[in-house]
Backbone as a chain_set.jsonl record, in Angstrom:
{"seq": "XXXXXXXXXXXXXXXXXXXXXXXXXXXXXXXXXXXXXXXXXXXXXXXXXXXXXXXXXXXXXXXXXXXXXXXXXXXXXXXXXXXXXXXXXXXXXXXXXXXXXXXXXXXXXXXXXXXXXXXXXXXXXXXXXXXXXXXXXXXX", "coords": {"N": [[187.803, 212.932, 289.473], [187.226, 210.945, 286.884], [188.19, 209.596, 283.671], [185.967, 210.442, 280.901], [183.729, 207.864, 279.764], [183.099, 207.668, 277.562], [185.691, 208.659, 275.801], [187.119, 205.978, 276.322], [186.019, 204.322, 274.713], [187.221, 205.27, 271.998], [189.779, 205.271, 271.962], [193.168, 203.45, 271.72], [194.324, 203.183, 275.023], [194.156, 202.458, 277.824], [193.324, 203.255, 281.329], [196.107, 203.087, 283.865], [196.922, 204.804, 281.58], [195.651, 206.83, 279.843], [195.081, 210.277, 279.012], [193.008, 211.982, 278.635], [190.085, 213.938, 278.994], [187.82, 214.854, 277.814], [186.16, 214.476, 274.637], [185.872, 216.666, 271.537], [184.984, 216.946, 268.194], [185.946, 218.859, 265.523], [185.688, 219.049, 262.787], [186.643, 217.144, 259.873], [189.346, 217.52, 259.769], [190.158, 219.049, 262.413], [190.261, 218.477, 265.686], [189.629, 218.824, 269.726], [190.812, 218.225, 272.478], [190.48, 217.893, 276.106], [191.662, 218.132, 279.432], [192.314, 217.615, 282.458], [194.622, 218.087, 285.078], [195.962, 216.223, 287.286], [196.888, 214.898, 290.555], [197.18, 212.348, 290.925], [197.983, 211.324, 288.203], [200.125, 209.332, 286.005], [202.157, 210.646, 284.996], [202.992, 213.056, 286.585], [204.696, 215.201, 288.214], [206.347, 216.227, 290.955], [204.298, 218.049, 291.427], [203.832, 218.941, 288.648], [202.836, 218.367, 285.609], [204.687, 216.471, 283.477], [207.153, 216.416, 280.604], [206.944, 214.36, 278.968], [203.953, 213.184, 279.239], [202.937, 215.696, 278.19], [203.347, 215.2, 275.266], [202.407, 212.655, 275.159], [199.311, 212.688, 275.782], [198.626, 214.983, 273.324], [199.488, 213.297, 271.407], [197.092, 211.269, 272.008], [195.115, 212.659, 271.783], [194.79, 213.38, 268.808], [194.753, 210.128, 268.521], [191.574, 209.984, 269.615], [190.72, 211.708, 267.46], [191.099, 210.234, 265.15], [189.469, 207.23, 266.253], [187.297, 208.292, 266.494], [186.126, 208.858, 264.116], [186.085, 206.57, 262.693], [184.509, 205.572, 264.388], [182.301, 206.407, 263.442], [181.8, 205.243, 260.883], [181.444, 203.137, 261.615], [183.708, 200.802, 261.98], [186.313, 199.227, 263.086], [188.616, 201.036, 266.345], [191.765, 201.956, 265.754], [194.905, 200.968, 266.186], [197.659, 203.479, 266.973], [200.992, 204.956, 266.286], [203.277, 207.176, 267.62], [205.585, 208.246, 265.151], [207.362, 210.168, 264.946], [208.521, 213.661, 266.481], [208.613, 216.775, 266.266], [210.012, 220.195, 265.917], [209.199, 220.517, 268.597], [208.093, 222.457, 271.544], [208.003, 223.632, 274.2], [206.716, 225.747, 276.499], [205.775, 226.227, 279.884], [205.045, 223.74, 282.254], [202.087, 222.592, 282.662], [200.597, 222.552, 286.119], [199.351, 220.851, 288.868], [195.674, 220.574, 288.572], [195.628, 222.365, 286.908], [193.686, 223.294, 283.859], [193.442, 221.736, 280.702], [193.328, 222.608, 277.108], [193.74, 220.831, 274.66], [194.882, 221.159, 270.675], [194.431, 219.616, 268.162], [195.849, 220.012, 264.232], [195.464, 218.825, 261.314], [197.645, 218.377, 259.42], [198.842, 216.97, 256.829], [198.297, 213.798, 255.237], [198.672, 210.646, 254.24], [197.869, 207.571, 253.005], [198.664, 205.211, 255.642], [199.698, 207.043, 257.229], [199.79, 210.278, 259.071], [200.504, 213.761, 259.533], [200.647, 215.88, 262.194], [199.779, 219.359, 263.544], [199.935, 219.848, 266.756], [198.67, 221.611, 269.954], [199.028, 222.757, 273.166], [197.448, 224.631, 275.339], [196.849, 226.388, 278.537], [194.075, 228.58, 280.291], [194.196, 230.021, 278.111], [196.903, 230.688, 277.464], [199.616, 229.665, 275.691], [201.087, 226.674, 276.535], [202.409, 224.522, 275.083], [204.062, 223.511, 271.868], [204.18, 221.552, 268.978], [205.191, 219.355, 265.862], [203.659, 216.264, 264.935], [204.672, 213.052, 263.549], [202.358, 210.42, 262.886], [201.41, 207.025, 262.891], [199.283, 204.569, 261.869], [198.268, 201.428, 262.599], [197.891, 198.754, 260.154], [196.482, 196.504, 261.248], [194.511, 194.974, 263.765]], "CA": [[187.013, 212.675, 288.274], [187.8, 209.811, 285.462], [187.946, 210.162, 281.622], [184.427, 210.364, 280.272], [183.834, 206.676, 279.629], [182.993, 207.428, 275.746], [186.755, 208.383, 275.75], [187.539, 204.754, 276.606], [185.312, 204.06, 273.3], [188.131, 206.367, 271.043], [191.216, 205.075, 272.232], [193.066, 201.408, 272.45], [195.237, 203.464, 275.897], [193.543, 202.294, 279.373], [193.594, 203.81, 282.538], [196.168, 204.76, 284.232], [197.5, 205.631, 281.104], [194.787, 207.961, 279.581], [195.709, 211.682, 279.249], [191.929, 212.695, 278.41], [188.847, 213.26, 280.558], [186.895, 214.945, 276.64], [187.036, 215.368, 273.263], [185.432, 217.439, 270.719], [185.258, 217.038, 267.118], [185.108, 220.528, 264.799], [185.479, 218.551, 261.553], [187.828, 216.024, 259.564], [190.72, 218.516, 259.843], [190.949, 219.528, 263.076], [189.179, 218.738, 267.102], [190.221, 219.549, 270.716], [190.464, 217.778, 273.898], [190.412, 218.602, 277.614], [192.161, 217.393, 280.568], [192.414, 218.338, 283.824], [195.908, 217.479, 285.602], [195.506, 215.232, 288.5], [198.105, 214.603, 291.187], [197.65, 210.352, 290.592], [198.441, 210.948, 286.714], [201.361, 208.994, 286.127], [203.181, 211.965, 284.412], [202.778, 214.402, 287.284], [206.279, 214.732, 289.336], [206.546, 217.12, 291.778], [203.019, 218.897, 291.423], [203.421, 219.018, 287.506], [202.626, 217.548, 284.445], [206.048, 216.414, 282.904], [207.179, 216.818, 278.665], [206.318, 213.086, 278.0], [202.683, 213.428, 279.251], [202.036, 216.501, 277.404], [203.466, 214.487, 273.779], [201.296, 211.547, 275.255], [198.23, 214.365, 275.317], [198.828, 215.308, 271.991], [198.99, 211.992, 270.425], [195.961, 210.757, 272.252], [193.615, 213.915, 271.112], [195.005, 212.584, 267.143], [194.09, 208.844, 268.498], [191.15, 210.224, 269.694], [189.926, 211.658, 266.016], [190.74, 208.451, 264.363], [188.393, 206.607, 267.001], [185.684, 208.966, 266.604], [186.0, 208.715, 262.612], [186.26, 204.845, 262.513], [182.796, 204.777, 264.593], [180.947, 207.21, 262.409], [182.004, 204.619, 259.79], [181.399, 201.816, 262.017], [184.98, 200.286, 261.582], [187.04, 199.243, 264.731], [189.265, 201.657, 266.31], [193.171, 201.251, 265.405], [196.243, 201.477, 267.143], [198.521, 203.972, 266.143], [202.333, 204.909, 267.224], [204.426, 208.196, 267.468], [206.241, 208.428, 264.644], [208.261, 211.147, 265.306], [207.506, 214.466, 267.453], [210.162, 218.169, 265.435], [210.144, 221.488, 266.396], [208.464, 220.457, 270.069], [208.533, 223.831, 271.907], [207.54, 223.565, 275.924], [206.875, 227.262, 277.087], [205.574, 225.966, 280.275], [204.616, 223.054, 282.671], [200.945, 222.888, 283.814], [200.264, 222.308, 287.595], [198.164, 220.115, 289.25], [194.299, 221.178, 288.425], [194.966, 223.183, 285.254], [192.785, 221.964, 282.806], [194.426, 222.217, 279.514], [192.903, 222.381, 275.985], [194.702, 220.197, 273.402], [194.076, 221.345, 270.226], [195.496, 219.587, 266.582], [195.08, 220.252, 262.91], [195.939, 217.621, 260.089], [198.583, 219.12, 257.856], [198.809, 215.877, 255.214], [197.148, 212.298, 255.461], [199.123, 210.153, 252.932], [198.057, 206.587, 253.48], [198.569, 205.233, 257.114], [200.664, 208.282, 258.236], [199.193, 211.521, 259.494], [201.328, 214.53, 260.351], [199.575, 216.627, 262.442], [200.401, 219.917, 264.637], [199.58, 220.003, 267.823], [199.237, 222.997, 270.878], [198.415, 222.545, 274.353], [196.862, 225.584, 276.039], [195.729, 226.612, 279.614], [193.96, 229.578, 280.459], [194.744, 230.976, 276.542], [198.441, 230.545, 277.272], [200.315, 228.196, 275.351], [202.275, 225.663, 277.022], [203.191, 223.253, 274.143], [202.839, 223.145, 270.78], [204.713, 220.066, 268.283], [204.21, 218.897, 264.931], [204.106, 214.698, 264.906], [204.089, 212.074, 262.792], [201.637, 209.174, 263.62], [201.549, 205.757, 262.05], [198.425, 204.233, 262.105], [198.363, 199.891, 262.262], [196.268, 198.445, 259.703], [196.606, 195.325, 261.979], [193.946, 195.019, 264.865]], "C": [[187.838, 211.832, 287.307], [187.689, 210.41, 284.269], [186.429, 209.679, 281.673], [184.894, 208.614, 279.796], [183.594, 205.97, 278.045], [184.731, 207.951, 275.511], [187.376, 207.203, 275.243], [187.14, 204.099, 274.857], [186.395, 204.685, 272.201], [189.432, 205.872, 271.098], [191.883, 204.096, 272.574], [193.748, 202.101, 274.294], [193.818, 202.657, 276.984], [194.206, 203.063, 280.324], [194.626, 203.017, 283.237], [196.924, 205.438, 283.131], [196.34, 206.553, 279.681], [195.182, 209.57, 279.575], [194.549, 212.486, 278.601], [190.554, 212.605, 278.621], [187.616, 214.066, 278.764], [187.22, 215.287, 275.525], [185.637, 215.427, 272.37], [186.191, 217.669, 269.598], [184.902, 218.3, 266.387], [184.748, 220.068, 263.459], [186.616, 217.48, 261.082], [189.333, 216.355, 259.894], [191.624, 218.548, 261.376], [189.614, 219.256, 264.723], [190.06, 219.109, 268.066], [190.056, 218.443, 271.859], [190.487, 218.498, 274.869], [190.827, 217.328, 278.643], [192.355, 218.103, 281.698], [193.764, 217.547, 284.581], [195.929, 217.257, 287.217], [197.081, 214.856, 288.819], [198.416, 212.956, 291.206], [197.908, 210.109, 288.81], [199.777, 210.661, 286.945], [202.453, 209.748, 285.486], [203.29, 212.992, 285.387], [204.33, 213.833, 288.191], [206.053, 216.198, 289.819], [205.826, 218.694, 291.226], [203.199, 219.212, 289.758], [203.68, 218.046, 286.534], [203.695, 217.832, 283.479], [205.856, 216.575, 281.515], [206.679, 215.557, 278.016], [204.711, 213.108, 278.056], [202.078, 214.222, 278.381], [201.967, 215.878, 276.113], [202.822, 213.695, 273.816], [200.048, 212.463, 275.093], [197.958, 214.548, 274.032], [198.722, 214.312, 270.851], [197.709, 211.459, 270.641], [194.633, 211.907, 271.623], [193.926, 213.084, 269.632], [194.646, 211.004, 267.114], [192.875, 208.646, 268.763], [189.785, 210.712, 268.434], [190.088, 210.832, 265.162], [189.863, 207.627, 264.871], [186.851, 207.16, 266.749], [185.432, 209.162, 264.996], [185.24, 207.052, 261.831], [184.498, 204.676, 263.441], [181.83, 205.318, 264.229], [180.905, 206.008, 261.106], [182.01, 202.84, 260.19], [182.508, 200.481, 261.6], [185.593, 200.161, 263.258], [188.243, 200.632, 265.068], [190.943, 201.223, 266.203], [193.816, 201.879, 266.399], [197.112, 202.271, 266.329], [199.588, 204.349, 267.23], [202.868, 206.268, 266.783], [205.595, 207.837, 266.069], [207.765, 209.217, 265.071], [207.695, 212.412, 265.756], [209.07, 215.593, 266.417], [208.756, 219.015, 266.035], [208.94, 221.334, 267.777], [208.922, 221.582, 270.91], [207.737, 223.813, 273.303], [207.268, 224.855, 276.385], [206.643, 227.185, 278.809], [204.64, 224.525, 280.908], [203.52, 222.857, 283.067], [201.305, 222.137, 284.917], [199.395, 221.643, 288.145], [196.588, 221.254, 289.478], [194.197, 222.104, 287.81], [194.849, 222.491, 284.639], [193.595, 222.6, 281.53], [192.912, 221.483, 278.343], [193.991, 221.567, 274.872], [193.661, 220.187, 272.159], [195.129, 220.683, 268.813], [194.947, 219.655, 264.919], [196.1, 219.451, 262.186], [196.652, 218.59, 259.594], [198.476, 217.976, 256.875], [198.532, 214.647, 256.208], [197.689, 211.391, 254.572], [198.572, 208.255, 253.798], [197.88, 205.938, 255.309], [199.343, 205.914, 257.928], [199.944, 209.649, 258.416], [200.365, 212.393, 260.052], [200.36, 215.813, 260.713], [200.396, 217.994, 262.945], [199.351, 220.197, 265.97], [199.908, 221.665, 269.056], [198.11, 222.262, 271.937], [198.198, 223.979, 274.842], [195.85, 225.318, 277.683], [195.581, 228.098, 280.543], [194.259, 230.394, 279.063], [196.117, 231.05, 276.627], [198.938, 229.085, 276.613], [200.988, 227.51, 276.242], [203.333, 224.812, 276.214], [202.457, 223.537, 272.83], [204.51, 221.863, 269.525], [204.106, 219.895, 266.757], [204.393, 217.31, 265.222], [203.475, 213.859, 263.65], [203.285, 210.981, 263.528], [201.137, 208.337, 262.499], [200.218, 204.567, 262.76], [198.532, 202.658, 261.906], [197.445, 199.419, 261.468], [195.815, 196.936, 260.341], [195.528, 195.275, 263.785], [193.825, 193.888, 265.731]], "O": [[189.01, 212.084, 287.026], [187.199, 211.493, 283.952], [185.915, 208.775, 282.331], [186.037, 208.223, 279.56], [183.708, 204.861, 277.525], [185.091, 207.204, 274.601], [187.992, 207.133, 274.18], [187.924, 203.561, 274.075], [185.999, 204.21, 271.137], [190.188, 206.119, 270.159], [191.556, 203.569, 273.638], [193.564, 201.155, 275.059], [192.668, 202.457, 276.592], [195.363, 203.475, 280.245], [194.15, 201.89, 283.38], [197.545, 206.468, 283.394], [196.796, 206.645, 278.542], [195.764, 209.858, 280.621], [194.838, 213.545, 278.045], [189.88, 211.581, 278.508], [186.484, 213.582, 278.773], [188.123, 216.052, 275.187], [184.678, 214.656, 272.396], [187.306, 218.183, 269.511], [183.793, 218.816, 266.523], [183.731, 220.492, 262.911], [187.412, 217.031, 261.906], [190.238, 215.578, 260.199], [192.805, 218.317, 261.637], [188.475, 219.717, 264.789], [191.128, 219.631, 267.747], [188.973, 217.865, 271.959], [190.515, 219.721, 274.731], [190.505, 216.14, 278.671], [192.568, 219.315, 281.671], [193.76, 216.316, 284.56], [195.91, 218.11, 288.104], [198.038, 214.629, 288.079], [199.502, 212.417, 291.423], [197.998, 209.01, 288.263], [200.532, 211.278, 287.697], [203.616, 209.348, 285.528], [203.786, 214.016, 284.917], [204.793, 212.76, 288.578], [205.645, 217.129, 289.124], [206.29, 219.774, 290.861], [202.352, 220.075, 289.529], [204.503, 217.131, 286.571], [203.82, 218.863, 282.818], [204.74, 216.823, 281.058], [206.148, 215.507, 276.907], [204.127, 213.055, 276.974], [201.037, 213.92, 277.797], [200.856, 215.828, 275.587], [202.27, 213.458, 272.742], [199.947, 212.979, 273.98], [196.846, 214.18, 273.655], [198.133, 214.399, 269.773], [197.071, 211.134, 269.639], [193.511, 211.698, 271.161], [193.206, 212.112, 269.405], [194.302, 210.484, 266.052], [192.449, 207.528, 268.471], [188.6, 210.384, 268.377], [189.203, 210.635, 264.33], [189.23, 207.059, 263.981], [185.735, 206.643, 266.799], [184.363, 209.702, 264.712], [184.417, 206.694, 260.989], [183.602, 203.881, 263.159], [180.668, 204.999, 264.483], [179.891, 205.978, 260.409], [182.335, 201.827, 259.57], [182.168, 199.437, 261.044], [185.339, 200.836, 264.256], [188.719, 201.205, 264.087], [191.268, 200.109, 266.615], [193.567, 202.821, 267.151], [197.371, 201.945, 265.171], [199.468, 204.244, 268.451], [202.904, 206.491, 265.573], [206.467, 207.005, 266.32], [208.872, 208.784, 265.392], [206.485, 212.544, 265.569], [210.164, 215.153, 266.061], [207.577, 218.85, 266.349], [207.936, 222.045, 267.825], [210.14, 221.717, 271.029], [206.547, 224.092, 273.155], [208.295, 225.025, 277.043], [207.294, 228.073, 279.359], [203.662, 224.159, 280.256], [203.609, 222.883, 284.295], [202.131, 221.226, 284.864], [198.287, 221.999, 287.745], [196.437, 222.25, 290.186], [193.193, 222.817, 287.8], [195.386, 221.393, 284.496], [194.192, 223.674, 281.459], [192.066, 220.6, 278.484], [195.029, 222.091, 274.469], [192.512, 219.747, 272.103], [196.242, 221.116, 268.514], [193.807, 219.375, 264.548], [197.309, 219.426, 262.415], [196.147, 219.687, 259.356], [197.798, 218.307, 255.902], [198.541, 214.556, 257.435], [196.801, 211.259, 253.729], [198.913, 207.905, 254.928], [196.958, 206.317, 256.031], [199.667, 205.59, 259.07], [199.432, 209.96, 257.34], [201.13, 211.928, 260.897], [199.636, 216.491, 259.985], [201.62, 217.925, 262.834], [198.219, 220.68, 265.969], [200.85, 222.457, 269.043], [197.061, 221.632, 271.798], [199.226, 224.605, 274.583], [194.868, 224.633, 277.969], [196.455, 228.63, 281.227], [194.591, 231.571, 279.204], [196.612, 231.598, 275.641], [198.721, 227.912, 276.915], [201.707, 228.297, 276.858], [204.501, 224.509, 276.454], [201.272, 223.711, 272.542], [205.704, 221.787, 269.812], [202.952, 220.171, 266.428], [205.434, 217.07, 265.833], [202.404, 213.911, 263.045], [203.557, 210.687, 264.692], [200.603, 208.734, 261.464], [200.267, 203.953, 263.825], [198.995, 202.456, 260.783], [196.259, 199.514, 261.783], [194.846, 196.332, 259.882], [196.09, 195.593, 264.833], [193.25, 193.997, 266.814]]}, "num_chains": 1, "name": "protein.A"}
C-alpha cells in the first residue's frame, strides 16, 4: 500500500521519501498521523524502522498540518526544515508492519518557527517521543 495520494497534496517530500500513508487533523493545536512500516521504506534496516525515520515521521505529521492549514486558506504549501530535535527519547524500534500513530501538539508559534512535541506510538506503547523546532521557508 502507498501514502494516500491527498498526503502527496500536504507535503513538498516525494516518494520514496514519505513517512505517511494518513493524517488527521483534531484542530490548530494538535493532529495525528499513521504509518504502517514497510520493508522497501528507506529507513527500515534489518526488519526495523531506524531513529532517523521516526524524527523524519515526526516532522512530516508537523509538515503535514501546515499543508492542510495553507489549503483551508488556499495558500501554497511551504517547505519547512528541522530546526533542532532535544530531549529525543527512543523506548523502542517498530518492526516491519507495525502501524504507528504519530501524534504532535504545538507548544509556541512565534513567526516562521514552530516548536512542537512530538510521540510516536504503536499498539498504545510509546516508542518515541521529541520536542522539535521547525523553520518554516517563506520562499516557495
Amino acid at each position: 500500500m502507498r501514502p494516500d495520494r491527498s498526503i502527496l497534496t500536504l507535503i513538498p517530500q516525494r516518494p520514496p521519501f514519505v513517512m505517511l500513508d494518513g493524517f488527521y487533523y483534531r484542530n490548530e493545536n494538535s493532529c495525528f498521523a499513521l504509518l504502517k512500516v514497510r520493508e522497501e521504506n528507506i529507513f527500515v534496516e534489518n526488519g526495523l524502522f531506524t531513529e532517523p525515520g521516526l524524527v523524519e515521521n515526526i516532522a512530516q505529521t508537523a509538515a503535514a498540518r501546515i499543508g492542510y492549514i495553507c489549503q483551508l486558506e488556499n495558500k501554497p504549501v511551504p517547505i519547512g526544515y528541522i530546526g533542532s530535535v532535544q530531549n529525543l527519547k527512543i523506548y523502542a524500534l517498530p518492526k516491519i508492519n507495525e502501524e504507528l500513530k504519530t501524534e504532535i501538539s504545538i507548544k509556541n508559534q512565534i513567526f516562521n518557527v514552530t516548536v512542537i512535541e512530538g510521540r510516536i506510538q504503536s499498539h498504545d506503547n510509546l516508542l518515541v517521543q521529541c520536542e522539535m523546532k521547525i523553520f518554516i521557508s517563506n520562499q516557495q
